[in-house]
C-alpha positions in Angstrom: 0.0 0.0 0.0 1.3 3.6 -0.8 0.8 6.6 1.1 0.8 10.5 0.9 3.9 12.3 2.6 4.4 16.1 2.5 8.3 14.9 1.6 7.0 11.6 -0.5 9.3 10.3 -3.2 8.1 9.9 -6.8 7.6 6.1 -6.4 6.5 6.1 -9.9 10.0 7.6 -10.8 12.3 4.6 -9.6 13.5 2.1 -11.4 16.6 0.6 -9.3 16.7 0.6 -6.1 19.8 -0.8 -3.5 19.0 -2.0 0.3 22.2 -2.1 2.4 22.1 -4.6 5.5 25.9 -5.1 6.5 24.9 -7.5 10.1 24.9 -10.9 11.4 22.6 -13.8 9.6 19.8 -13.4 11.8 19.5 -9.4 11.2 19.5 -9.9 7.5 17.3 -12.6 7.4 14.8 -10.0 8.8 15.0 -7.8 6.2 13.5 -10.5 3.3 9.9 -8.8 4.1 11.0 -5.7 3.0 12.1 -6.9 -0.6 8.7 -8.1 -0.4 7.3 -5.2 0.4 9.1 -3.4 -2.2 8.5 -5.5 -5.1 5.1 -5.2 -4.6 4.7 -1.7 -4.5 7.3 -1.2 -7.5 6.8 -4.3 -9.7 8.2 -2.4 -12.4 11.5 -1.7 -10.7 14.9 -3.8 -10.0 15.6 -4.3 -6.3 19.0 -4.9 -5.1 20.9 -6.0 -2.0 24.4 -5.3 -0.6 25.1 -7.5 2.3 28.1 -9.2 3.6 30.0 -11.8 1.7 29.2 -14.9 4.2 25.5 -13.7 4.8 24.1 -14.1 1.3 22.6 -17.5 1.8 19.5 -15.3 3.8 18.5 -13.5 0.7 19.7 -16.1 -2.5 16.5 -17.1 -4.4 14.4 -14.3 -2.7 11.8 -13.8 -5.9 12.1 -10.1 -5.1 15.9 -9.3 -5.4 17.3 -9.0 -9.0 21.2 -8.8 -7.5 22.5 -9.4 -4.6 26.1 -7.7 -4.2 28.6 -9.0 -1.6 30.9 -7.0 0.9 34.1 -8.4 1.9 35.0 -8.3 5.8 38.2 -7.2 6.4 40.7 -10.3 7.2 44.1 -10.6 7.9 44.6 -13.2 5.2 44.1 -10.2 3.0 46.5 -7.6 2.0 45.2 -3.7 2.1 45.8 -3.7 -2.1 43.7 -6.7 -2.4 41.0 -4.8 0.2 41.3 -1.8 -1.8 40.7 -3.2 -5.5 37.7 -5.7 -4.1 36.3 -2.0 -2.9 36.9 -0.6 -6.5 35.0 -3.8 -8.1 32.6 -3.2 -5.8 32.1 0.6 -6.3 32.2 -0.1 -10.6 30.0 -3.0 -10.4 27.2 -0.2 -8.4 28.0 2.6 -10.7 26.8 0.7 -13.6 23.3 0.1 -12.1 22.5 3.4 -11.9 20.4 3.6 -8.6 17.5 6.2 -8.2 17.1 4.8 -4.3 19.1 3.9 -1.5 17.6 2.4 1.7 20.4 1.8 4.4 19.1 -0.6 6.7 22.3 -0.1 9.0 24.6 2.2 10.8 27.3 1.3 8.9 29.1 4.5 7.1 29.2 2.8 3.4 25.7 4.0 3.2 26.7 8.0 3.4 30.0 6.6 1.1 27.9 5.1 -1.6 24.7 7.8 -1.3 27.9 10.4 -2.6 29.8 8.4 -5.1 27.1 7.1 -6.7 24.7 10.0 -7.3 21.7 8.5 -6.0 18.6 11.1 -5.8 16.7 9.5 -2.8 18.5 8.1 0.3 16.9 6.6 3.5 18.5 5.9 7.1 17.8 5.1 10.5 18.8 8.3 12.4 21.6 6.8 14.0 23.1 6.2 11.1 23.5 9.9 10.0 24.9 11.7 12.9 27.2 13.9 11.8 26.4 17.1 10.0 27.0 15.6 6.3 25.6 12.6 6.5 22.3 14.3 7.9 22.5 16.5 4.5 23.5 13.0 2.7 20.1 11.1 2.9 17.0 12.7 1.8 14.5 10.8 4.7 15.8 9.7 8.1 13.7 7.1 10.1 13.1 7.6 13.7 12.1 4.5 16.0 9.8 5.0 19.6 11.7 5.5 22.4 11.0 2.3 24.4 12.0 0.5 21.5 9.4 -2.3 22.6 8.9 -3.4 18.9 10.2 -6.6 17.0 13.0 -5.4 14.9 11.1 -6.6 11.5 8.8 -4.1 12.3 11.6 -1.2 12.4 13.2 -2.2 9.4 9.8 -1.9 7.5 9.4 1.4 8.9 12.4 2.4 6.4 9.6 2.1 3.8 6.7 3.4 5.6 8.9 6.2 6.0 8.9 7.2 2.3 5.2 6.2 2.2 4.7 2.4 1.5 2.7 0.2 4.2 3.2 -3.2 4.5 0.2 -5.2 4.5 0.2 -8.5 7.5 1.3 -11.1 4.2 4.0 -9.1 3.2 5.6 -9.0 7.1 6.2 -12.5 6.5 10.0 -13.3 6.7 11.1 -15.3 3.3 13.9 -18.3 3.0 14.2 -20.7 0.3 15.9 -23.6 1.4 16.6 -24.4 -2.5 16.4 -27.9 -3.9 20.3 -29.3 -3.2 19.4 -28.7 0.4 16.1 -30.3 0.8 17.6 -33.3 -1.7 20.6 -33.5 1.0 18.1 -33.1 3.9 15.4 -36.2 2.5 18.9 -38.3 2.6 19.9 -38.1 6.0 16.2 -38.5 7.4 16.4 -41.7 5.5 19.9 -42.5 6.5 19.2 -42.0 9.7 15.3 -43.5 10.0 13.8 -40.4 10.6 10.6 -39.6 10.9 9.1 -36.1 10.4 6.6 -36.7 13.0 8.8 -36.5 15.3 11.9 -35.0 13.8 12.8 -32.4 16.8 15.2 -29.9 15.8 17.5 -28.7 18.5 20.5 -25.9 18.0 21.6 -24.9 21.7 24.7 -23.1 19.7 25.2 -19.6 19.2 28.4 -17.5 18.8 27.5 -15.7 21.9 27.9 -18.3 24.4 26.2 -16.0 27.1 22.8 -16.8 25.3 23.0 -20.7 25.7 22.3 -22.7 28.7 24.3 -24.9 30.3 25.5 -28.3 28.2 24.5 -30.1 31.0 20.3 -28.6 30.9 20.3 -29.0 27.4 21.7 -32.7 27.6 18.5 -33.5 30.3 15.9 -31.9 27.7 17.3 -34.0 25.3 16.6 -36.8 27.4 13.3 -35.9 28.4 12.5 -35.2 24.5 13.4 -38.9 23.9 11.4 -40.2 26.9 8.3 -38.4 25.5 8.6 -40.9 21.9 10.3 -37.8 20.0 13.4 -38.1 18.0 16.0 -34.9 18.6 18.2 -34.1 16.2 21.2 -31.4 17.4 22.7 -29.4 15.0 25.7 -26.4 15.1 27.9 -24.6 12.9 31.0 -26.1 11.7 33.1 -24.4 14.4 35.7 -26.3 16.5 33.8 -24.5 19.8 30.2 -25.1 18.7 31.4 -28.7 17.9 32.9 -29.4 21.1 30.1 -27.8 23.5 27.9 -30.6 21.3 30.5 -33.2 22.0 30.1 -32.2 25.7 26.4 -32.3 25.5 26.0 -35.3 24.1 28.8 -37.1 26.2 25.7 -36.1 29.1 22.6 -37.7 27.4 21.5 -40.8 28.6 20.1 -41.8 25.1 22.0 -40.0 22.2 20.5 -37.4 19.9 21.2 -37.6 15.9 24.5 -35.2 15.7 24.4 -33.6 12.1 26.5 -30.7 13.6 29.2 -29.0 11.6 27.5 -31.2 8.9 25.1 -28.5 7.4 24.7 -25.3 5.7 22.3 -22.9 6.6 20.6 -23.5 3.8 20.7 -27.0 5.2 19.3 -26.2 8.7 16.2 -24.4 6.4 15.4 -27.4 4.9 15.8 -29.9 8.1 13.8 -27.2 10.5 11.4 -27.5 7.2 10.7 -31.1 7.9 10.8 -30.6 11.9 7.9 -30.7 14.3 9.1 -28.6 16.2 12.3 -26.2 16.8 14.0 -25.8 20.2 16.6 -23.1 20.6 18.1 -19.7 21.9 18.1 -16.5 20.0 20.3 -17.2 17.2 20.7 -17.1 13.6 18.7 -21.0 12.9 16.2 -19.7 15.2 15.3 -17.0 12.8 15.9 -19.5 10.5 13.4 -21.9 11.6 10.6 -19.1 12.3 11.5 -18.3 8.6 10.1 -22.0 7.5 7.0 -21.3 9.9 7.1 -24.3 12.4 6.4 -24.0 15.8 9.3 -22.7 17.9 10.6 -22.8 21.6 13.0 -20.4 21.8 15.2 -19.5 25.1 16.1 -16.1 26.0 18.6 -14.5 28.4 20.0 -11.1 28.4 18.7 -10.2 24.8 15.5 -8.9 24.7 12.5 -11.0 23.1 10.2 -8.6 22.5 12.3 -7.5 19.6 13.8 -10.6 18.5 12.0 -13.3 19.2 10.9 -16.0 16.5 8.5 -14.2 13.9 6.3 -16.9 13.0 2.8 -17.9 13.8 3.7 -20.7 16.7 6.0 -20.1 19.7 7.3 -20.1 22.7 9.3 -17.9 24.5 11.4 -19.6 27.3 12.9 -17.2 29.9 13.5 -16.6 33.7 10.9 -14.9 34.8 13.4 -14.5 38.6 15.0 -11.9 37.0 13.6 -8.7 36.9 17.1 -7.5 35.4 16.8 -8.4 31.8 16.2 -8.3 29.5 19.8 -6.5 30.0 21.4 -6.5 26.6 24.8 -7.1 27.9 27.3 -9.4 27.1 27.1 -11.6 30.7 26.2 -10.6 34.1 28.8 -7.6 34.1 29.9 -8.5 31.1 31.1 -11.5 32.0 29.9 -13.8 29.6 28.0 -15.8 31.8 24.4 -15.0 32.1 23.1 -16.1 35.5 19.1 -15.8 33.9 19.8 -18.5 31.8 22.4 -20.8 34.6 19.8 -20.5 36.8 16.9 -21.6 34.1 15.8 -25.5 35.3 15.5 -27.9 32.4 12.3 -28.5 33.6 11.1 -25.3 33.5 11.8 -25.5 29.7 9.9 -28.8 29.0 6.9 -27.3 31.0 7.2 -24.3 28.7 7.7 -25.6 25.6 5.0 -28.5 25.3 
């Protein structure tokens, strides 16, 4: 749906348009309603995306993004004069596109960069992502969020359009992942590899890069037990990382009947198509979480110090699991005192989890 703003862009006018989201899996995974969105309201125009390199997996095969242009992150396996002509490539590769809108769903300063070197008319940013003096004069419409910030963070990326005066209707909120068919062909061989059925499939991920969002290995090893107990099978999953691989080692070395371990055995494109065929998703607030909200199965999701009511699963079934003992988060912080150990979620019984999630 379109709108009237005293300040409203010529929507008829645009022909390309580029969306910048340089974050984590999860936060651009978010952003596949606004595409959507987009698309909808311009079917006529080309709608682009600029994301980081290892992130593109969470928009390929959108139906609503004609590119999708990858950022490098700076490594030291690089040298500054490869940096520097990946950046040129980059910058020629834009130029040629020709880009009558920029929407800069990030802080990050490449918006402001690439708003100036690439002549684009209309430019649109969060306000704390212009807050200097030139990049205030750089984008054309800033977006301003409430002050509590109680509001799921689809919601606030969305509000880059209805800032420039298109409305999202309830279908096109819905977050979009295509698992593609070399997953789900990978996926349909290891359910019958390992007997699975779908019935009962239970897909678990008690991973994330920030340990201070999991539980303990030794809770999540008792709610796998108690999952078994109740006729389910779990399957536990995590990223091909040597940490995430051992804290599953750990886990299962406590489970009185073992779980399936596909860990470090799947892309995220993978976990898609496995939460897909799941019952039921258990996890914390992480990347497959978003994931599995993304393939709209039921979720249990456990939070700690980050705050649910802007992350949690966006999806029709769920369950948010948290400690209700502590009136101190959600905190946002890295760990009781940034310690990296969040006592909410230490303290958290197993059964307390069960209870909640059945």
């Amino acid at each position: 749906m379109i709108g009237y703003l005293p300040d409203r862009i010529p929507l008829e006018s645009i022909k390309k348009v580029l969306v910048i989201k340089l974050r984590n899996h999860g936060d651009v995974l978010l952003t596949s309603p606004v595409f959507k969105t987009l698309k909808d309201s311009l079917p006529n125009s080309e709608i682009d995306a600029l994301v980081y390199e290892d992130t593109k997996e969470m928009l390929s095969e959108h139906p609503s993004i004609s590119n999708i242009f990858l950022v490098q992150k700076k490594t030291k396996n690089k040298s500054l004069i490869d940096q520097i002509f990946s950046e040129i490539k980059l910058y020629r590769t834009l130029k040629k596109r020709d880009y009558d809108l920029l929407i800069n769903l990030c802080r990050h300063n490449r918006g402001v960069t690439l708003k100036r070197l690439l002549n684009i008319k209309y430019g649109v940013a969060p306000k704390n992502a212009a807050k200097s003096k030139f990049a205030k004069k750089t984008y054309t419409h800033l977006v301003g969020y409430p002050a509590t910030g109680v509001r799921h963070i689809v919601e606030c990326e969305l509000d880059a359009l209805r800032r420039i005066g298109i409305y999202p209707t309830q279908k096109q909120k819905q977050l979009i992942l295509q698992s593609g068919d070399t997953a789900s062909a990978k996926v349909n061989q290891l359910l019958i590899t390992h007997q699975i059925e779908t019935s009962k499939l239970v897909h678990i991920h008690p991973c994330s890069r920030w340990k201070f969002k999991c539980l303990p290995n030794g809770h999540v090893a008792k709610i796998i037990d108690e999952i078994s107990k109740m006729g389910f099978t779990p399957v536990i999953t995590g990223a091909p990382d040597p940490i995430e691989i051992a804290m599953i080692d750990e886990i299962i070395a406590q489970c009185a009947q073992k779980p399936i371990n596909l860990a470090g055995q799947l892309s995220l494109k993978d976990l898609a198509a496995l939460s897909e065929k799941a019952r039921i998703f258990l996890g914390v607030d992480s990347a497959p979480m978003h994931i599995a909200a993304a393939m709209n199965i039921p979720v249990v999701a456990v939070f700690g110090p980050s705050a649910e009511y802007s992350w949690h699963p966006w999806c029709e079934k769920y369950i948010v699991v948290k400690n209700t003992e502590y009136p101190c988060r959600p905190c946002r912080i890295a760990g009781c005192g940034n310690g990296r150990v969040s006592e909410c979620l230490q303290e958290l019984t197993p059964n307390h989890v069960i209870v909640t999630g059945k």
